[in-house]
C-alpha positions as CSV (number, residue, x, y, z in Angstrom):
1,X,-3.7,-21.3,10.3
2,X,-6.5,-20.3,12.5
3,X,-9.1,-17.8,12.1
4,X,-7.9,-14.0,13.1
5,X,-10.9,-11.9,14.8
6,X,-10.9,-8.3,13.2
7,X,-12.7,-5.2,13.5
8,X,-14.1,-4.8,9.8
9,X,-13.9,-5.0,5.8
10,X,-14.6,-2.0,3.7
11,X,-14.2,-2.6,-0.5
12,X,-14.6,-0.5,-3.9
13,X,-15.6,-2.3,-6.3
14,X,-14.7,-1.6,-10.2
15,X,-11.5,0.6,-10.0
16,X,-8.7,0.9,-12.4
17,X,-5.2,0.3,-11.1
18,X,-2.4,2.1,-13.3
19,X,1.5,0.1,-12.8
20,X,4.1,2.3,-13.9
21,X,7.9,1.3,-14.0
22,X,10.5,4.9,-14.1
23,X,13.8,5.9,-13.0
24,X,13.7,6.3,-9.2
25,X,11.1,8.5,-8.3
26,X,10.0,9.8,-11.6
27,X,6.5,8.4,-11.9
28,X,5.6,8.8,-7.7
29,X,6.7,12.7,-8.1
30,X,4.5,12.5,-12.2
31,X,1.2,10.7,-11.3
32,X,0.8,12.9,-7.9
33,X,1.0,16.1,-9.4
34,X,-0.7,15.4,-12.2
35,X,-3.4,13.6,-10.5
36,X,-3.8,16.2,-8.2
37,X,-4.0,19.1,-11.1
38,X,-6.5,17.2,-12.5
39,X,-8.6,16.6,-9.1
40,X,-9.0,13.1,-9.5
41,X,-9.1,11.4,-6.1
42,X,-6.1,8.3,-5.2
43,X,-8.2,5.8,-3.6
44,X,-4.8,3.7,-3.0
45,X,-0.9,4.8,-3.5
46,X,2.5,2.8,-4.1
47,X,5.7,3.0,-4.5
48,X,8.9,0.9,-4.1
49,X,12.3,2.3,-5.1
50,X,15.2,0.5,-6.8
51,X,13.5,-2.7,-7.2
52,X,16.3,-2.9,-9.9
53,X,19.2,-0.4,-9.6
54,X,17.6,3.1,-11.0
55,X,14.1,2.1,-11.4
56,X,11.1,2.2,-9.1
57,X,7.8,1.0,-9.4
58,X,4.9,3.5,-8.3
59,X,0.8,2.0,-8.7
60,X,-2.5,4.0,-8.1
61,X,-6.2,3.1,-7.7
62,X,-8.7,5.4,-9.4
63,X,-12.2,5.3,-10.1
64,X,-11.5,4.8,-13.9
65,X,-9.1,4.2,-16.3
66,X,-9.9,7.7,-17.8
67,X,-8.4,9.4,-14.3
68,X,-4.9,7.9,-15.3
69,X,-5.1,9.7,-18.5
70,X,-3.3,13.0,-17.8
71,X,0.2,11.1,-16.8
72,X,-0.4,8.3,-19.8
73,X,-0.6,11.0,-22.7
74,X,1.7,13.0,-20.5
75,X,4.7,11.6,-18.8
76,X,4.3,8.2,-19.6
77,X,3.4,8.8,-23.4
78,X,6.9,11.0,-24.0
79,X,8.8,7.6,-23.3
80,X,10.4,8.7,-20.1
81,X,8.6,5.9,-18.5
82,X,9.7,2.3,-18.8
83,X,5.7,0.6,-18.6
84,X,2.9,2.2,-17.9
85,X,0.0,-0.5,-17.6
86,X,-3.5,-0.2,-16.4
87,X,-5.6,-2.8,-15.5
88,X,-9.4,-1.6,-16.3
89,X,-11.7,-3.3,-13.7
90,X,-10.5,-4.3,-10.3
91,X,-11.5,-3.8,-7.0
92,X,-10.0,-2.8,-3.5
93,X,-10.7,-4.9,-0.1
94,X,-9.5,-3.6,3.2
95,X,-9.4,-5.2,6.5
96,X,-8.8,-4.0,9.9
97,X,-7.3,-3.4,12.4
98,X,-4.2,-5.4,11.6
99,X,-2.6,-4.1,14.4
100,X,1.4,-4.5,12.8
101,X,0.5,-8.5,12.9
102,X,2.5,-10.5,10.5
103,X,0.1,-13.6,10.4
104,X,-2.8,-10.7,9.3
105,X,-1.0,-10.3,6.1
106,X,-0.3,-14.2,6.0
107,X,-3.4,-14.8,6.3
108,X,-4.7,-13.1,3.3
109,X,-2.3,-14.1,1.2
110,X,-3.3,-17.8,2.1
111,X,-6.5,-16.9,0.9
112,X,-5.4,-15.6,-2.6
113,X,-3.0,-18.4,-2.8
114,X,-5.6,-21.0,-2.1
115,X,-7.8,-19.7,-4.6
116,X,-5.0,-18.6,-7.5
117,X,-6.4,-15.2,-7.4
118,X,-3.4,-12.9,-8.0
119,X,-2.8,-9.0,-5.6
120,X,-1.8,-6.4,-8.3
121,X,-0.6,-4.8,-5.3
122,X,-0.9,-4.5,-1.1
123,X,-0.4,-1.5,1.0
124,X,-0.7,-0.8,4.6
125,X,-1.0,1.8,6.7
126,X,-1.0,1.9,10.6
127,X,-4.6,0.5,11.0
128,X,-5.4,-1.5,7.5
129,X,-4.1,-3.7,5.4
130,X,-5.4,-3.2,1.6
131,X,-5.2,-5.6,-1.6
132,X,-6.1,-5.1,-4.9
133,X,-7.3,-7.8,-7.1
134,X,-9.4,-8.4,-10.7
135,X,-13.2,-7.6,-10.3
136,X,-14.2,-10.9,-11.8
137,X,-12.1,-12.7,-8.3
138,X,-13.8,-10.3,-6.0
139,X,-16.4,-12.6,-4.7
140,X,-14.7,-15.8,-4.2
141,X,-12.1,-13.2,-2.1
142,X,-14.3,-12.3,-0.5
143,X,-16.4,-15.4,0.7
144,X,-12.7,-17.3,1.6
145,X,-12.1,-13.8,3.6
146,X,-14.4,-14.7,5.4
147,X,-13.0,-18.2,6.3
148,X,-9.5,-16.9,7.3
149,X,-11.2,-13.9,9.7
150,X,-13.8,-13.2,12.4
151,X,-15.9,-10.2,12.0
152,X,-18.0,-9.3,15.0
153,X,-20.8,-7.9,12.8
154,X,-20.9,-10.1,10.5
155,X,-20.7,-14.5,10.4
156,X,-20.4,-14.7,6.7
157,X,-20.0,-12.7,3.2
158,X,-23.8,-13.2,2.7
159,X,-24.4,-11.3,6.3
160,X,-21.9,-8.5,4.9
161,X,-23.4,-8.3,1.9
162,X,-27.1,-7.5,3.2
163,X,-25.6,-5.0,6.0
164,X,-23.0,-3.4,4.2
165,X,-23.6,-3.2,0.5
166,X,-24.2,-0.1,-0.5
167,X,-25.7,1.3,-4.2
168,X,-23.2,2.6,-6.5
169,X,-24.1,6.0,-6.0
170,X,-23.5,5.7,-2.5
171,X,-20.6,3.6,-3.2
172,X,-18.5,6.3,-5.3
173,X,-15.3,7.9,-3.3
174,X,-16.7,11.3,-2.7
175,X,-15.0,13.9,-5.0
176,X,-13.7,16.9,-2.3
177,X,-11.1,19.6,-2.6
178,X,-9.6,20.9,0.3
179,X,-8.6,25.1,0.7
180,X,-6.5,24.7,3.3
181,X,-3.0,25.8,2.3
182,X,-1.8,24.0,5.8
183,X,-3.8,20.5,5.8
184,X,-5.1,19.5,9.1
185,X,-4.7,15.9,9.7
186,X,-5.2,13.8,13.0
187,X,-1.5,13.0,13.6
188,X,2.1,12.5,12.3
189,X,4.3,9.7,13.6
190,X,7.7,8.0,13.5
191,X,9.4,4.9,13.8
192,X,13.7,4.6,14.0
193,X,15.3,1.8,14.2
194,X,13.9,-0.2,11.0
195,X,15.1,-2.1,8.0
196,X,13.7,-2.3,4.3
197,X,13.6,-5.0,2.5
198,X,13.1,-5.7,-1.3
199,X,12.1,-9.1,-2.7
200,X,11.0,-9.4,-6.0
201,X,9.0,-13.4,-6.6
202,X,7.4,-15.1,-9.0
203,X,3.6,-14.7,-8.8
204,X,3.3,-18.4,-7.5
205,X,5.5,-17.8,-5.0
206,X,2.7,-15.4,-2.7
207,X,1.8,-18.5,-0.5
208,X,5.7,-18.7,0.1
209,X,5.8,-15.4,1.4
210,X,3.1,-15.4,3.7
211,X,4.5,-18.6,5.3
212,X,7.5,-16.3,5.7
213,X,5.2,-13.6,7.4
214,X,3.5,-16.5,9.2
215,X,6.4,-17.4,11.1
216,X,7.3,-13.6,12.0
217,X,4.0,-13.6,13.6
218,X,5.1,-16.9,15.7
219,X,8.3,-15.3,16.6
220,X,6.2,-11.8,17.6
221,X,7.7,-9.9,15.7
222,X,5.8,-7.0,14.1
223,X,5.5,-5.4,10.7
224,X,5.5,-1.7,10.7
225,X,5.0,-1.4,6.5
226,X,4.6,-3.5,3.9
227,X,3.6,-3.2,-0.2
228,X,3.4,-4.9,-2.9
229,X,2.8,-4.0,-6.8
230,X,2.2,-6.1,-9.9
231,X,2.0,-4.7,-13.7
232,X,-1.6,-6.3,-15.2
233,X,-0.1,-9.5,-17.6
234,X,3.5,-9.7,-15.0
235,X,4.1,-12.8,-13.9
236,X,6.5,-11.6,-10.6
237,X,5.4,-9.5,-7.4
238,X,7.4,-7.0,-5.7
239,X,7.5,-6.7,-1.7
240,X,8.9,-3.8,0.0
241,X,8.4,-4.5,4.3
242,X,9.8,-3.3,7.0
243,X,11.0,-4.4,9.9
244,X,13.1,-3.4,13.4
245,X,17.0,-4.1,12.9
246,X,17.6,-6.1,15.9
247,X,15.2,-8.8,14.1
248,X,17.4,-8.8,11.0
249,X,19.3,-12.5,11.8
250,X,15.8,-14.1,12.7
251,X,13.8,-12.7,9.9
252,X,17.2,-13.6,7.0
253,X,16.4,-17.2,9.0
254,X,13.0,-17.2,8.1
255,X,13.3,-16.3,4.4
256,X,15.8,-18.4,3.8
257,X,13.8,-21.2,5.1
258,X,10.9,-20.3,3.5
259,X,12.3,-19.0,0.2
260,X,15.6,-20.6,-0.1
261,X,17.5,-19.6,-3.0
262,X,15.5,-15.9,-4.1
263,X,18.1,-12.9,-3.1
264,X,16.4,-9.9,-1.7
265,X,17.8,-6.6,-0.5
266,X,17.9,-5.0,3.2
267,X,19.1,-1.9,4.0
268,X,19.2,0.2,7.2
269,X,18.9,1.9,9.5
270,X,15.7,3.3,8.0
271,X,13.0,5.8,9.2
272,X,9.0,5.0,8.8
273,X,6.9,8.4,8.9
274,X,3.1,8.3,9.2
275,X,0.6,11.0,8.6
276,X,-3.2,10.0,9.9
277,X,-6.4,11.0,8.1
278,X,-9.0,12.4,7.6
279,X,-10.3,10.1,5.0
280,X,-7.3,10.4,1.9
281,X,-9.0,8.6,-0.9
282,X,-12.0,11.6,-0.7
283,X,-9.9,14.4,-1.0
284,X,-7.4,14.8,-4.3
285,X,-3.7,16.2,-3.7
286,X,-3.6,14.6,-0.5
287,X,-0.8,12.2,-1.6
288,X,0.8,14.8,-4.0
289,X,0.9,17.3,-0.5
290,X,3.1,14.8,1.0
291,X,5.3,13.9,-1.9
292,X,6.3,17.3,-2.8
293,X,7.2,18.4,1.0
294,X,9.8,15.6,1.2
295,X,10.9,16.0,-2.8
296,X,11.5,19.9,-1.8
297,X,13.3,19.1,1.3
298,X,15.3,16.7,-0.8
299,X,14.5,13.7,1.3
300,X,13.8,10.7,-1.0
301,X,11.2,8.2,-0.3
302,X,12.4,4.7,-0.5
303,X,8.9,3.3,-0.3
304,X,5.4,4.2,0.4
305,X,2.2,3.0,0.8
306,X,-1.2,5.4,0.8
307,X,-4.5,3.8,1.9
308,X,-7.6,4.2,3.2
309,X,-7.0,7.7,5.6
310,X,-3.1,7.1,6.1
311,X,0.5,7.4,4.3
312,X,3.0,5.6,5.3
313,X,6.8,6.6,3.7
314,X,10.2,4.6,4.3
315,X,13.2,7.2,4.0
316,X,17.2,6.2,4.8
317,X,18.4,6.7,8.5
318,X,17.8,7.2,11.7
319,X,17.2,10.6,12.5
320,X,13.5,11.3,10.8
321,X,13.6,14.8,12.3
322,X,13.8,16.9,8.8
323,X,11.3,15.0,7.2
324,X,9.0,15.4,10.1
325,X,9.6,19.3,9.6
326,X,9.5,19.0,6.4
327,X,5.9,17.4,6.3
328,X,4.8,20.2,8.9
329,X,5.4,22.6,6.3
330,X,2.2,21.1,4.5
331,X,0.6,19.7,7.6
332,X,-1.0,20.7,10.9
333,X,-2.0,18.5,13.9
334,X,-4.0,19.2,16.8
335,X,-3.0,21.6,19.2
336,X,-0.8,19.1,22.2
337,X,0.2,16.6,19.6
């Protein structure tokens, strides 16, 4: 595979990453809320629905394992929860722009593959695409990175290192509240016309998969979501992407030939909504903002995907135009957007 030029990597190091497996939509609605009463910041969100009938999967990035434990004494300690899990130390590396490029996603699941360093989770947004993997297989991620992609600024992980690396007071998402009872943002935007798709694969299958996303590149097609989430000690991976219907024979071509015999799930016609910056992971209730206008307007989320300053949210059909007046009730835009 040859090297992808990009715009730029930006990391946190030394995170904790909760897992948490409820009936649909219990824990997304739970670790929002609570989260958000107890102003900790979500420096990454996901959530795939019914990756078995009734359950969901929702994960979260915090700066410790303490800011997960409002919804593990609460929620998840009543027994309404299936697993909660948290993983203690692990850090977050985004690249960019991705540009909806399959073979961006491929690329850095090559890299992981390659080097048997396993994603707890993925999650895009418009611009980014974000992993999440153990602290102690930060570095050697981080130096193949830099074999798989082209940075402008920087040659190698050494060059990044000296330019970018900043102290760990510096380092820390900024803790900010926001008073704004209308939340100005820099855009919301839609996408018709899609299909989910739910695959759940064996951990040593991720090199599979991005051969599969490999070839979706080569066939240009383009991939307006995709997540992942893994429980710490879980030897499977669950991937939620979507893509445009009219690729649904050629894209059930390229599984199949890629991952013959594992059975996924497609459904459509689905709806992709997007709500841009500023900067999510510094402001708390962000996320929980979002969740609640669709939950109120009784729209559920099939999947979602929070990082760096976007959400991204999969909901059934065709006709977004609720939910987009449903997150206007929470949300402003510029004035001619």
């Amino acid at each position: 595979m040859s090297t992808i030029r990009l715009g730029g990597v930006k990391v946190f190091e030394n995170r904790a990453y909760l897992c948490s497996s409820c009936r649909s939509g219990d824990a997304l609605d739970s670790i929002c809320s609570i989260l958000a009463a107890d102003r900790i910041n979500l420096g990454l969100l996901t959530h795939i629905a019914d990756t078995v009938p009734g359950e969901s999967i929702t994960a979260a990035c915090a700066k410790s394992d303490g800011s997960f434990s409002g919804y593990i004494f609460g929620k998840a300690g009543q027994g309404e929860c299936k697993t909660a899990e948290i993983e203690k130390d692990v850090s977050r590396i985004s690249i960019f722009p991705h540009d909806q490029r399959p073979e961006v996603a491929a690329s850095l699941l090559a890299v992981l593959d390659a080097n048997a360093i396993k994603p707890y989770g993925f999650a895009s947004s418009p611009s980014a695409i974000t992993v999440v993997v153990s602290s102690p297989d930060f570095n050697i991620a981080m130096e193949r990175l830099f074999d798989a992609f082209a940075f402008s600024a920087w040659g190698s992980y050494s060059q990044w290192q000296a330019a970018c690396r900043m102290d760990e007071q510096q380092h820390s998402e900024v803790r900010c509240s926001y008073n704004e009872q209308i939340i100005a943002v820099y855009g919301i935007t839609r996408q018709t016309g899609l299909d989910l798709y739910n695959v759940s694969l064996p951990t040593e299958y991720v090199g599979r998969f991005g051969s599969f996303l490999s070839v979706l590149g080569e066939l240009d097609l383009k991939l307006p979501f995709l997540v992942s989430n893994s429980a710490p000690g879980e030897k499977s991976i669950h991937f939620s992407f979507a893509l445009r219907s009219d690729q649904r024979q050629r894209a059930g071509q390229a599984f199949d030939n890629h991952l013959p015999g594992r059975e996924y799930s497609c459904r459509g016609p689905v709806s992709a909504l997007f709500v841009h910056g500023p900067h999510f992971g510094d402001r708390y209730g962000i996320a929980n903002a979002f969740v609640a206008a669709l939950r109120n307007a009784a729209i559920p989320i099939l999947a979602l995907s929070c990082a760096v300053s976007s959400i991204s949210a999969v909901i059934a059909g065709d006709d977004p135009g609720k939910a987009v007046d449903a997150l206007y009730s929470r949300f402003q835009t510029p004035v001619g957007q």
